[in-house]
C-alpha positions as CSV (number, residue, x, y, z in Angstrom):
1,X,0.0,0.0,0.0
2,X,1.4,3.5,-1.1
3,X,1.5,5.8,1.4
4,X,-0.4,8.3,-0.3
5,X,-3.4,5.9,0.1
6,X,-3.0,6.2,4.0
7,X,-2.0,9.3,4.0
8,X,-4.3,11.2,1.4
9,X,-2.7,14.7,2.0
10,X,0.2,13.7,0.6
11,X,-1.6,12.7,-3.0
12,X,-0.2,14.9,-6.0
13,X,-3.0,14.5,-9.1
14,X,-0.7,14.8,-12.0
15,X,-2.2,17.1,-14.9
16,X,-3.0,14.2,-17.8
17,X,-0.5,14.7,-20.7
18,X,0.4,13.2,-24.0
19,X,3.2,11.1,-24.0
20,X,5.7,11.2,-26.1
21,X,9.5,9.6,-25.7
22,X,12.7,11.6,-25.7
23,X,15.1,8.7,-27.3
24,X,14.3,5.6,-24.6
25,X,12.7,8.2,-21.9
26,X,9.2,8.5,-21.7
27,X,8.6,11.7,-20.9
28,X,4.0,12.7,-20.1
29,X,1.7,10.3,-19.5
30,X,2.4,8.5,-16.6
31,X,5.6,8.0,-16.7
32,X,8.2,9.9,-14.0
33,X,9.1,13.2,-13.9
34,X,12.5,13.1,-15.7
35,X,15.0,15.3,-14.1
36,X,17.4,17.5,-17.2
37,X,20.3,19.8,-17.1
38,X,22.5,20.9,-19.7
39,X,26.5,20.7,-20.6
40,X,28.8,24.3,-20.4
41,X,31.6,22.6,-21.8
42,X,32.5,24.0,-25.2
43,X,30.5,21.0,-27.6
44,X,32.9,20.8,-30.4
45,X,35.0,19.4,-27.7
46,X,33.7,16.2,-27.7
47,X,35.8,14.3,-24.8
48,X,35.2,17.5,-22.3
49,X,31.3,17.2,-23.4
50,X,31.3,13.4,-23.1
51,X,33.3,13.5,-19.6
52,X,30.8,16.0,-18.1
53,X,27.4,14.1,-19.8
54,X,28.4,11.2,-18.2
55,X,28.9,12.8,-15.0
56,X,25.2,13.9,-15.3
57,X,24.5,10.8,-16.1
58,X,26.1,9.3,-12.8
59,X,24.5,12.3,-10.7
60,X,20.8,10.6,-12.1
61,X,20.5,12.9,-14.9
62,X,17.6,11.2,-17.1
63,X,18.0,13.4,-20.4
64,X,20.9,15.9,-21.1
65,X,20.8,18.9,-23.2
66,X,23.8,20.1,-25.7
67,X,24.2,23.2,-27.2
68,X,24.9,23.6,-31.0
69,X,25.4,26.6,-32.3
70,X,27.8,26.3,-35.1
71,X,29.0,23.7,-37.2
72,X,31.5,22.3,-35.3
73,X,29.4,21.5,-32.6
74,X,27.2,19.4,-35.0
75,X,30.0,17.8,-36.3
76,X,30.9,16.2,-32.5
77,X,27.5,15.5,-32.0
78,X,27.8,12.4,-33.3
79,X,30.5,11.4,-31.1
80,X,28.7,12.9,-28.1
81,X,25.2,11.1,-28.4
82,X,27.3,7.5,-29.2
83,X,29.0,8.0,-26.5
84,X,26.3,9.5,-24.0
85,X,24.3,7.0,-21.4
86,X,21.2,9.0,-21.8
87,X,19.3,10.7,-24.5
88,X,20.7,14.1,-26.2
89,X,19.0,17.0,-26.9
90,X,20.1,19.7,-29.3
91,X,19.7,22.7,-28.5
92,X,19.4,25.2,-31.2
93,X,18.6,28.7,-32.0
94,X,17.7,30.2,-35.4
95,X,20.3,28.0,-37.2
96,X,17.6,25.4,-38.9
97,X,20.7,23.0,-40.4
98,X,22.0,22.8,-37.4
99,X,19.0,21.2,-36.4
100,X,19.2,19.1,-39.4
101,X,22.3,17.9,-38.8
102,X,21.9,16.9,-34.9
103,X,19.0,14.7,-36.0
104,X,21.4,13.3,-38.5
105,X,24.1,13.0,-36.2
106,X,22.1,11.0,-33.1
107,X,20.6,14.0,-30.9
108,X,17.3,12.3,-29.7
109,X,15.3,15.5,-29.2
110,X,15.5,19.4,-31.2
111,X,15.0,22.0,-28.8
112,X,13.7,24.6,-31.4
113,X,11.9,27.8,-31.1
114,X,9.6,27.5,-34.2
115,X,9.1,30.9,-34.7
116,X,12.8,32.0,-35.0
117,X,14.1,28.9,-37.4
118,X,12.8,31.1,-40.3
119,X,10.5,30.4,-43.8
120,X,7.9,27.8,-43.5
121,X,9.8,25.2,-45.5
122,X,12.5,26.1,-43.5
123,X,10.8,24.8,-40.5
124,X,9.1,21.9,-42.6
125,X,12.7,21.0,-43.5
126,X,13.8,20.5,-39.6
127,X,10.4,18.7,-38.7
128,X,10.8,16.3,-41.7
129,X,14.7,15.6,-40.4
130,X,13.2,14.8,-37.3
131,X,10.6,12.6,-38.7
132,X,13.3,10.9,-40.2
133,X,15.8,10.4,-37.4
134,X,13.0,9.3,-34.9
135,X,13.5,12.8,-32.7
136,X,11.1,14.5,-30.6
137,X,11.2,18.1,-30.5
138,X,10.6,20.4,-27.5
139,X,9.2,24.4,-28.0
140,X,11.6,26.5,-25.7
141,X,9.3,29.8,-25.1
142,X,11.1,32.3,-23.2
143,X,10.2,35.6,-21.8
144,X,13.8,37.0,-22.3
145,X,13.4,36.5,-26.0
146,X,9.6,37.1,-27.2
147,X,9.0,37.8,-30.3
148,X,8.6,41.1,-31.6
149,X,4.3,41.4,-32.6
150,X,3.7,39.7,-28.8
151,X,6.2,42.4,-27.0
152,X,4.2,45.3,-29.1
153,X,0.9,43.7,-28.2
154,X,0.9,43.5,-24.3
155,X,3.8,45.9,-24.0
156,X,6.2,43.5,-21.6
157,X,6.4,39.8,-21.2
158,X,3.6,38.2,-19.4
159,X,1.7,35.2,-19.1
160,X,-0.6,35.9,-21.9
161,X,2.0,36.5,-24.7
162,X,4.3,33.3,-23.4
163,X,1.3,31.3,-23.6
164,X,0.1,33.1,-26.9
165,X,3.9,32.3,-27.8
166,X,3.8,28.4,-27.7
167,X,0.2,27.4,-28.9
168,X,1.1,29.9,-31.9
169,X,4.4,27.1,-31.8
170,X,2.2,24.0,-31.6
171,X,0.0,24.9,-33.8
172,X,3.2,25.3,-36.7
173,X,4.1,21.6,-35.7
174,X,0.4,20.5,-35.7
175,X,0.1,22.0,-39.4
176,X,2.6,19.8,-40.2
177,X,1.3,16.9,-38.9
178,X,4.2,16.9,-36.4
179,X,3.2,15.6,-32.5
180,X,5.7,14.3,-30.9
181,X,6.5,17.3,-29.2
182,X,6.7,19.1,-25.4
183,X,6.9,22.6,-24.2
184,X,8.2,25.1,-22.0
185,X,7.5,28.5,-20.8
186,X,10.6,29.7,-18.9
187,X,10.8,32.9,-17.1
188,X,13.3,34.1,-14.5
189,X,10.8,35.4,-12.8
190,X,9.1,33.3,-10.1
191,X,5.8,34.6,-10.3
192,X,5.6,34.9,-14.5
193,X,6.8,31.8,-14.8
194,X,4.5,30.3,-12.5
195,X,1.3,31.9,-14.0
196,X,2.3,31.0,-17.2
197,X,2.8,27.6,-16.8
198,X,-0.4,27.2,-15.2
199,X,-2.1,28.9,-17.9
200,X,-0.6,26.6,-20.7
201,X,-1.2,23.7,-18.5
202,X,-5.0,24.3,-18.6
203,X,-4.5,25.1,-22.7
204,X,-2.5,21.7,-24.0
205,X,-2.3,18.3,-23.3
206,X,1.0,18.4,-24.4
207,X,3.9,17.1,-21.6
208,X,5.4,20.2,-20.2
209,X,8.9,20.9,-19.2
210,X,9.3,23.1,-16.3
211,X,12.6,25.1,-15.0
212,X,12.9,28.8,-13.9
213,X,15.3,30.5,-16.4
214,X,18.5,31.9,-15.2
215,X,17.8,31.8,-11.8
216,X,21.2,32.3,-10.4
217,X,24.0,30.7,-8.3
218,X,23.6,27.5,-6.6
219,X,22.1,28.6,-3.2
220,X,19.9,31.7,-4.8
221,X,18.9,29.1,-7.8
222,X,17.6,26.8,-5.7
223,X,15.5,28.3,-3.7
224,X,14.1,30.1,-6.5
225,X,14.0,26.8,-8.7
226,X,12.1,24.8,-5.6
227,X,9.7,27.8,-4.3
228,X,8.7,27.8,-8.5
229,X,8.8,24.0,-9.5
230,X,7.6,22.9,-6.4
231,X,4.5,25.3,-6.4
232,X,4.1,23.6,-9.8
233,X,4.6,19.6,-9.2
234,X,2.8,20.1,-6.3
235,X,-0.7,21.6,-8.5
236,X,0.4,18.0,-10.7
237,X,1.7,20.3,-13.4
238,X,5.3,19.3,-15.3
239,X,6.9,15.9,-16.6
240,X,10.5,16.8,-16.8
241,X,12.2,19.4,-15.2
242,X,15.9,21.4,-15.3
243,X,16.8,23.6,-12.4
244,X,18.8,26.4,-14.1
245,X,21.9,27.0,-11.7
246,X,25.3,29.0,-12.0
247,X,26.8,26.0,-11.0
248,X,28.6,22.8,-12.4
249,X,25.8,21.1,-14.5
250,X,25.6,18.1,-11.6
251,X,24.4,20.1,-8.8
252,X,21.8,21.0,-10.6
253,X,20.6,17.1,-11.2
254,X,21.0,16.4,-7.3
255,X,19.0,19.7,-6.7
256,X,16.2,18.8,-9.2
257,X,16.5,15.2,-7.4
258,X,16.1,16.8,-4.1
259,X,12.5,18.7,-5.0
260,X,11.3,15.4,-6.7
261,X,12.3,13.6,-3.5
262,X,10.6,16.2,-1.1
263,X,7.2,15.8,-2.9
264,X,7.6,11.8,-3.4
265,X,7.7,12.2,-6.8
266,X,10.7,10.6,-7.1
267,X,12.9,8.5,-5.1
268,X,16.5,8.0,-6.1
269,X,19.7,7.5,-3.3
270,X,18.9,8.3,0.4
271,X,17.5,11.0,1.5
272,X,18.9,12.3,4.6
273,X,17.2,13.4,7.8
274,X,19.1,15.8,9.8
275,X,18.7,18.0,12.4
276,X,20.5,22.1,12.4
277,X,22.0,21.1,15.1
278,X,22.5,22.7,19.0
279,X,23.8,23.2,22.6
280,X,22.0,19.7,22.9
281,X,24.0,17.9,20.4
282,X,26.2,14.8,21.0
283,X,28.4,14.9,18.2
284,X,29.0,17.3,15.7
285,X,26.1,16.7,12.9
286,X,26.9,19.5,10.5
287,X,30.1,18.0,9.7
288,X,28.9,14.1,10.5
289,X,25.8,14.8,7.8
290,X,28.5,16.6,5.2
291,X,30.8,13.5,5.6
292,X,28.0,10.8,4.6
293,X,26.3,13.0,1.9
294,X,29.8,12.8,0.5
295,X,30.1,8.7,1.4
296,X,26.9,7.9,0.4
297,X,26.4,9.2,-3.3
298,X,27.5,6.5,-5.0
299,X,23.6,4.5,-3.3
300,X,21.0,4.7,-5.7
301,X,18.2,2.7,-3.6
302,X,16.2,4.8,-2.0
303,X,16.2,4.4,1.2
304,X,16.4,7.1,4.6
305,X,19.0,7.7,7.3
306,X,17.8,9.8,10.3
307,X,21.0,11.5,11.8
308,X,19.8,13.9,15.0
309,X,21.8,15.2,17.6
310,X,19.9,14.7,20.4
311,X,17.0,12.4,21.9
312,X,14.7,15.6,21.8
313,X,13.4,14.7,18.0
314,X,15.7,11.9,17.5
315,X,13.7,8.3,18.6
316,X,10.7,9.8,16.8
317,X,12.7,10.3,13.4
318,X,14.3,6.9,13.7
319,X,11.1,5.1,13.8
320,X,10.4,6.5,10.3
321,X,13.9,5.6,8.9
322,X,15.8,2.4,7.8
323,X,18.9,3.7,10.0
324,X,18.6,5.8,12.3
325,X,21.8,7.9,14.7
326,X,20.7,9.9,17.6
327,X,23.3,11.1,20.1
328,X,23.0,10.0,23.5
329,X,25.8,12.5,25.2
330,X,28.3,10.7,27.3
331,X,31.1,10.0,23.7
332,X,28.4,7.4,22.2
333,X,24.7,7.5,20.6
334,X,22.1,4.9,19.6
335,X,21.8,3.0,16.3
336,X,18.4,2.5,15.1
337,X,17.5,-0.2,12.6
338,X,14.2,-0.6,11.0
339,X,12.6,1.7,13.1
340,X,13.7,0.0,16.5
341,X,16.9,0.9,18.8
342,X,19.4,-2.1,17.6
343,X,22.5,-0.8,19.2
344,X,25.0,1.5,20.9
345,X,27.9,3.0,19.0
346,X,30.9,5.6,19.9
347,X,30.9,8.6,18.4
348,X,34.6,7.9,16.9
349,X,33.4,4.9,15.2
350,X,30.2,5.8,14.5
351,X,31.5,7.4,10.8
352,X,32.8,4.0,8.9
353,X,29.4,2.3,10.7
354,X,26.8,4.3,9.6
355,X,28.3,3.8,6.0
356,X,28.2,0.3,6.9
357,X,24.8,0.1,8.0
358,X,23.5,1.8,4.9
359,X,25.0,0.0,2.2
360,X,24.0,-3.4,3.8
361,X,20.4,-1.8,4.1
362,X,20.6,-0.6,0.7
363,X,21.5,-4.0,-0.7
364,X,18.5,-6.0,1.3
365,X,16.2,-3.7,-0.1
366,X,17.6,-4.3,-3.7
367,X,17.5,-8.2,-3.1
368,X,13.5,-7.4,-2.0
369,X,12.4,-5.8,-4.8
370,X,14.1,-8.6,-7.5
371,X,12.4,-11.4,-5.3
372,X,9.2,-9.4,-5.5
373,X,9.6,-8.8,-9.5
C-alpha cells in the first residue's frame, strides 16, 4: 500500500499529458518526472562534453541537453550522443541546419523555437529531419526572447503573450502533422513563470517541461527553482524538469532530485534526515551529515538515514527511517535499525558504521524488490 493511500494529503493529481518519448525516456503520461540539465563545456569538444554528460549521467540525470550553435558543434554530436548513457538533446537557436544535422548525427530530441528557425519550408525542413531520425522536438518559449508582434501587443512579457507564444508554436508543428513534441514556458521570474505555466497547462495536453530561467548561483537558484517548481509539481503540473543553476551542470541534477524527492515524486539515493543542530548535540552533525552526503552518493536505492543530535526529535525520526543515529551525550549515541533501537555506538566509530549500516540496508532492499519482481 502507497503511502499516499493512508495518507491522502500527501496525494499529488498529475495534470494528464500526452506522451511522447525523448530517445528511450518517456517523458508525459504516466511515466516519472525526468530530471534534465544541460552541458557548459565548449560541444565541439567532444571528450570534455562526453566526460561532463556522463557525470550527469552518474549524478541521475535522465536526459541531457547540448548546445549547438555552429557547425563544429554538429560535427561532434555524433560522437557525443554514441557516447552519452542518456538521450541528447540539441539545442538550437535560429540555425535550422544545425538542427538538421543533430537529428542526423544521433541527438534524440530538437529543442527549437519555431518561430525563430525562419520560412515555413525552413521549418518543414527541420520537422521532416526529425521525422526521419525518430527525434522529438521540445518548444523552448522564453520571456527573455519574445517575439517582436507579442512584446508590441501587451507591452512586456507576461503570461498571456508566453502562452500566446507556444500554442502559436504547436500549432506550426500540428500543421505539419508533427506531434511528438513538449513545451516550456521559462521565465526568470518566479511569479511569470508560474502563472504561465499554469495557464498553458489548462490550454494543451502536451507534456510540459518546467525550469525557472537563469535563476542564479547554486544557493539563490535553488530556492528560487524549488519555491517555483515545487509550487508547480505540487498543482500535478510538469513531466521533466531542469533547475537552471550557476553551478557545475551536476548540482543542478541532485537539486532537481532533491525537490522530486521532497514531494515523493521521485525517489532516487537516500535521503537524509538531519537536524540544524545545537547546545544539545552529541556529536557534531553538521560535519557528521556533510561527511555521509559525500560517502553515500555512489547509493542509488532509496532508502532514509535519520541523523539527530539529540533524543529531543531523535527516537521519533528513527522510527520513520531504515537507520537511524541519535546522540545520547556521554562519547556514544544509539543506532536504530528498521525503526527500532538495535545498538550502541561511539561517536569515533560511528562514521565507517553508519556507512556500513547503509549500504548493507541498501543492498536488502535491492534483493526485496528482485524477489518481489
Amino acid at each position: 500500500m502507497s503511502l499516499t493511500s493512508i495518507r491522502p494529503w500527501r496525494t499529488i493529481e498529475r495534470r494528464k499529458s500526452r506522451k511522447i518519448h525523448v530517445g528511450s525516456v518517456p517523458v508525459g503520461g504516466d511515466a516519472p518526472i525526468s530530471v534534465q540539465t544541460m552541458t557548459n563545456t565548449l560541444t565541439h569538444d567532444a571528450s570534455a562534453t562526453i566526460k561532463q554528460v556522463l557525470a550527469c549521467a552518474e549524478a541521475g540525470a535522465d536526459i541531457v541537453r547540448v548546445s549547438c550553435p555552429d557547425v563544429d558543434s554538429t560535427l561532434a554530436m555524433k560522437e557525443i550522443c554514441r557516447e552519452s548513457p542518456v538521450p541528447i538533446v540539441a539545442d538550437i537557436h535560429f540555425h535550422y541546419k544545425r538542427a538538421i544535422e543533430a537529428a542526423e548525427a544521433g541527438a534524440a530530441c530538437l529543442r527549437i523555437n519555431p518561430g525563430n528557425i525562419g520560412s515555413p519550408e525552413r521549418v518543414r525542413e527541420v520537422i521532416r529531419a526529425a521525422n526521419d531520425h525518430g527525434c522529438s522536438i521540445r518548444i523552448g518559449v522564453n520571456a527573455g526572447s519574445l517575439e517582436k508582434h507579442l512584446l508590441e501587443k501587451y507591452a512586456e512579457p507576461c503570461p498571456k503573450a508566453m502562452i500566446e507564444s507556444g500554442l502559436d508554436h504547436i500549432r506550426i508543428l500540428q500543421d505539419n502533422d508533427f506531434h511528438e513534441f513538449k513545451i516550456s514556458v521559462k521565465a526568470s521570474d518566479v511569479f511569470l513563470a508560474a502563472a504561465a505555466y499554469q495557464g498553458l497547462a489548462e490550454a494543451t495536453d502536451a507534456p510540459i517541461h518546467l525550469g525557472i530561467t537563469e535563476a542564479g548561483g547554486l544557493t539563490s537558484g535553488t530556492i528560487k527553482s524549488a519555491i517555483g517548481l515545487g509550487n508547480l509539481l505540487w498543482s500535478g503540473i510538469g513531466d521533466t524538469i531542469r533547475v537552471s543553476l550557476s553551478a557545475d551542470p551536476v548540482e543542478e541534477v541532485k537539486v532537481g532530485f532533491e525537490i522530486l524527492k521532497s514531494l515523493g515524486l521521485r525517489h532516487r539515493g537516500v535521503n537524509i534526515i538531519s537536524c540544524p543542530s545545537c547546545a544539545r548535540q552529541g556529536f557534531d552533525v553538521i560535519e557528521t551529515v556533510a561527511k555521509l552526503e559525500d560517502r553515500l552518493e555512489h547509493i542509488k536505492t532509496p532508502m532514509s538515514l535519520s541523523i539527530i543530535g539529540c533524543v529531543v526529535n531523535g527516537p521519533g525520526e528513527a522510527l520513520m527511517t531504515d537507520v537511524g543515529f541519535t546522540g545520547g551525550g556521554a562519547g556514544s549515541g544509539m543506532i536504530y535499525w528498521a525503526g527500532k533501537q538495535d545498538h550502541k555506538i561511539d561517536n569515533d566509530k560511528m562514521l565507517d558504521h553508519i556507512v556500513e549500516l547503509v549500504e548493507k540496508r541498501a543492498g536488502e532492499i535491492e534483493e526485496g524488490a528482485k524477489s518481489d519482481a
